[in-house]
N, C-alpha and C positions, 0 to 999 in steps of 0.2 A: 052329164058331167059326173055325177055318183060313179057312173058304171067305167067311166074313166080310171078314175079315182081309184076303183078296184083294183080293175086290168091292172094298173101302174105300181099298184103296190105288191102284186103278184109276183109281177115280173123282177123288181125289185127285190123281192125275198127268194127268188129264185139263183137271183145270181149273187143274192150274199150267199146264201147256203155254195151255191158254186165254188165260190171263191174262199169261202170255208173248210172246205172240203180238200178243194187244191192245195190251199198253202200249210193244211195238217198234213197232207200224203209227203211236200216235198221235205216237212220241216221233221216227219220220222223219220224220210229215206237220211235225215242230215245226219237226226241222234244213232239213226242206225250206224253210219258210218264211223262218226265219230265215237260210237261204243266201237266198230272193228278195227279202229286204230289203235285204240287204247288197249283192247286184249287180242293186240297181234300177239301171234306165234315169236317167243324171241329169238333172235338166233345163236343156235347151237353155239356154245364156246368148242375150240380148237380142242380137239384132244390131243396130247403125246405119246404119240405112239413108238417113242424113237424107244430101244433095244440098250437101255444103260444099264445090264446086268451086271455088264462085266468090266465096270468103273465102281469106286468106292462111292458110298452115299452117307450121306451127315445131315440130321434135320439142323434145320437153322437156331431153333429154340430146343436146343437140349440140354436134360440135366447133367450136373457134372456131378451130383451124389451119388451117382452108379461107379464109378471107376473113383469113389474116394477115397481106397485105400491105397490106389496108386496116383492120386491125382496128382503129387508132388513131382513123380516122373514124369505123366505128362502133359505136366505143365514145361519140364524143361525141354520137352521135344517140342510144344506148340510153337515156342518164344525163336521157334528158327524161320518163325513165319511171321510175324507182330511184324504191324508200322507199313504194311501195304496197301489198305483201303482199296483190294482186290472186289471184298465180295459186297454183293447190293446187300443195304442193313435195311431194306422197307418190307413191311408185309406180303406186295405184292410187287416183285419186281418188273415183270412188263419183258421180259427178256427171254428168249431159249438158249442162249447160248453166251457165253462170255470170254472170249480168248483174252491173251493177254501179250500184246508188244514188249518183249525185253530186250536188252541191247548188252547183255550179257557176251562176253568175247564166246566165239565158239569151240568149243573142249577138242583139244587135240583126236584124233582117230583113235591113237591108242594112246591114254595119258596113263601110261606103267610106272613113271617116277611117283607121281602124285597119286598113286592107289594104295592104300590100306590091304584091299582083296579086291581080286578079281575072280570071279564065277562064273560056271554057265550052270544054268536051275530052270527050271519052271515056277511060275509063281502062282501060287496055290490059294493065295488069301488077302483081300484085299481091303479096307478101312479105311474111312477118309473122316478128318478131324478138320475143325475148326482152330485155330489162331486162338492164344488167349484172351486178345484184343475183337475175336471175329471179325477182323478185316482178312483176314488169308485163310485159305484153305489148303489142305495137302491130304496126301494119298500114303495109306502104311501098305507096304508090301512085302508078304511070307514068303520065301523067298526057300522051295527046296531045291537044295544043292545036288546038282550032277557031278561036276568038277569043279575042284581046286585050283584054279593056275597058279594064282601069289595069296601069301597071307603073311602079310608081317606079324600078326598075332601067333601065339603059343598053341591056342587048338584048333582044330581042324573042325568046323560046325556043320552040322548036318542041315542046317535052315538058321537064314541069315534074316534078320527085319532091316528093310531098307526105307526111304520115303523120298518124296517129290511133291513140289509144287501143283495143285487142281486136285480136282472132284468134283464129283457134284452135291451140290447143296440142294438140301427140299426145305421148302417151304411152309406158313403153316396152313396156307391155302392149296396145298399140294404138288403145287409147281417145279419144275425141276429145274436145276439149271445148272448147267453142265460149263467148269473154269477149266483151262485148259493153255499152257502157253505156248505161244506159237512156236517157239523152239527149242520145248523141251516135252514132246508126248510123252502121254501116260502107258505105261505098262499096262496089260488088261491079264487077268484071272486066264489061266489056263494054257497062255503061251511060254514059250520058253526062250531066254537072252542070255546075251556074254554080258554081263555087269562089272564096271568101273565102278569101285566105290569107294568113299574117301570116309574116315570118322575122326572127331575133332571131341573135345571135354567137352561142348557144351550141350552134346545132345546123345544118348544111350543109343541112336541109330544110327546106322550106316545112312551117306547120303549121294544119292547115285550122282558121278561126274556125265558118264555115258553109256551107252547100253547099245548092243545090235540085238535083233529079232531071229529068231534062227527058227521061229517055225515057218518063215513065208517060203514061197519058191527063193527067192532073191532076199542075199541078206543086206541088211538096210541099218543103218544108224538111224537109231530115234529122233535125236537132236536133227531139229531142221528137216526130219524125215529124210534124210540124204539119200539117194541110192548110192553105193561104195563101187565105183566102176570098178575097182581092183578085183572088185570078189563078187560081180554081178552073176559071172558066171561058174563061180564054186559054191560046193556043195556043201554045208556044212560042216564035216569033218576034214574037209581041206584048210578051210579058214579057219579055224579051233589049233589045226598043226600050222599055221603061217605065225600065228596069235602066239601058240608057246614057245614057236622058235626066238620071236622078237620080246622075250621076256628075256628065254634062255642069253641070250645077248646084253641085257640089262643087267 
């Protein structure tokens, strides 16, 4: 009986240490896991890789004491943009892109009564401002002059400041996000257009009605992106003499 007794308790410390052993092997493999859950690899955020060089950029949080010996100016240039609750006011907008639906009637082809000037230039310089309100954004653009067609003003300018609705706005998380309406694209740094332009007292800039592109193959109205079946297939300097003749008529 003793020797029973032994065996039985042998066997019994045997298969607790067994069962000791098993249920600490399965209960690290648990902690193990559950540590490589917890210091997973996170994933990569999205980069932006998009090429907004040649868009105007405005951080979202900027000071206005830098430009406050003009600010009074433009402040009456921002005020052509207040009351739209265009741009996202959060930290972190969540967005890449922002167009914006207008219902805007669409500007005649050549709206020559209602022009101020009209130009063809390259535009060379581009800045995009906030709204005094920063709900709207807009684009300032340097604007060197090739040609004169009209100018109901006195002098003759060598580089005209225009502006437009969008830019892009950055973020203070670094984000970009690029406003833009659907029917009225933005000019970009380095091409050259025939410009519509209209100026009123309440703002010291010219404000583009409409504009064509004249550096693509095919010239094109901005607005709406139209291609111009008229002048699909002229060349620049064809449609520039179509343009003066139907002034010269005016």
């Amino acid at each position: 009986m003793e020797y029973n007794r032994i065996t039985w308790g042998i066997v019994s410390l045997v298969v607790l240490v067994t069962g000791a052993i098993t249920f600490g092997v399965f209960e690290g493999r648990g902690q193990e896991n559950n540590l490589q859950s917890t210091n997973a690899t996170p994933t990569p955020e999205i980069k932006d890789n998009r090429d907004l060089s040649k868009y105007g950029a405005v951080e979202y949080i900027a000071s206005d004491v830098e430009n406050r010996g003009d600010w009074d100016k433009r402040r009456r240039i921002n005020q052509r943009y207040d009351d739209q609750g265009w741009v996202y006011n959060a930290a972190t907008p969540g967005v890449g892109g922002v167009g914006k639906m207008t219902h805007d009637p669409t500007p005649d082809a050549f709206p020559i009564d209602e022009s101020f000037l009209i130009v063809a230039g390259e535009v060379h310089s581009v800045n995009s401002f906030l709204s005094n309100d920063k709900g709207g954004v807009y684009t300032e653009f340097k604007i060197r002059v090739d040609e004169i067609l009209k100018n109901i003003g006195k002098k003759n300018p060598k580089t005209v400041t225009a502006d437009r609705e969008g830019g892009v706005v950055v973020y203070p998380n670094g984000q970009r996000v690029l406003y833009q309406s659907s029917e009225k694209a933005l000019p970009v740094s380095g091409s050259k257009y025939l410009f519509f332009l209209r100026r009123d007292d309440a703002s010291p800039n010219y404000e583009i009605i409409t504009s064509y592109n004249l550096s693509s193959p095919t010239i094109y109205q901005l607005e709406n992106s139209r291609s111009s079946d008229a002048f699909r297939n002229e060349g620049k300097s064809t449609f520039l003499e179509i343009v003066r003749s139907k002034i010269a008529r005016h």
